[in-house]
matplotlib code that plots the C-alpha trace (Angstrom):
import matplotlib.pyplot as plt

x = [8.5, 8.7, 5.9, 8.2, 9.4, 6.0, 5.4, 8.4, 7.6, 4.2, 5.4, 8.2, 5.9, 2.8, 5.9, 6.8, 3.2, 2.8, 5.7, 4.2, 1.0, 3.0, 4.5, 1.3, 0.1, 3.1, 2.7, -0.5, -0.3, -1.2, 1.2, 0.7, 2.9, 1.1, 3.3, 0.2, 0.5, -2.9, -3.7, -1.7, -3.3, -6.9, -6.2, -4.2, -7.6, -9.9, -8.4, -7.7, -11.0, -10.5, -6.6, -7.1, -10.0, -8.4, -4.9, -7.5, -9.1, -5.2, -4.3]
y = [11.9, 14.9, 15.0, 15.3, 11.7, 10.2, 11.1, 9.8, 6.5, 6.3, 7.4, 4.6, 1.8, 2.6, 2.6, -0.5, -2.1, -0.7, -3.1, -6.0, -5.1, -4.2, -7.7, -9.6, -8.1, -9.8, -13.1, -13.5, -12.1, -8.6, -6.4, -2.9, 0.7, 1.9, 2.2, 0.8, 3.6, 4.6, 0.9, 1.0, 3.7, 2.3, -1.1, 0.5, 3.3, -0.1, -1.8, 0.6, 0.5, -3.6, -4.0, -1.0, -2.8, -5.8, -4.1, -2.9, -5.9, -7.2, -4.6]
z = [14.7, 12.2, 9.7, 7.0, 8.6, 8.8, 4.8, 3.9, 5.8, 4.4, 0.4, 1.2, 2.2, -1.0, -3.7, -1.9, -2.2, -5.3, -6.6, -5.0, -6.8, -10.3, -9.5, -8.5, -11.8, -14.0, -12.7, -13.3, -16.9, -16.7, -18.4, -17.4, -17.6, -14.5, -11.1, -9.6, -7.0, -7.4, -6.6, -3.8, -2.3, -3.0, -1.3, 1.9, 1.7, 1.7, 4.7, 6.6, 9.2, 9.3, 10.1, 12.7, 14.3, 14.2, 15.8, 18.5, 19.2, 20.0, 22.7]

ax = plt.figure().add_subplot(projection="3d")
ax.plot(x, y, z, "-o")
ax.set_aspect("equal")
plt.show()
């Protein structure tokens, strides 16, 4: 694939956490004005070594 392909995949799929994590955020109470990009970033940064171990340990 392109690269310009790949990084619109990726930007695609942390706006798409992000909501989850916006929404996650409202249901439990927490009103913020954030996009909560920056925590989708962090969380997909965090387990990124486990799910690719785990995708390894599959093949």
């Amino acid at each position: 694939m392109e690269q310009e392909t790949l990084e619109t995949l990726l930007v695609a799929q942390i706006v798409t956490l992000a909501f989850q994590i916006k929404a996650d955020k409202k249901a439990h109470g927490t009103t913020t004005t954030s996009t909560c990009v920056r925590d989708a970033i962090k969380l997909i940064q965090q387990q990124r070594p486990e799910v690719l171990q785990r995708l390894a340990e599959n093949r």
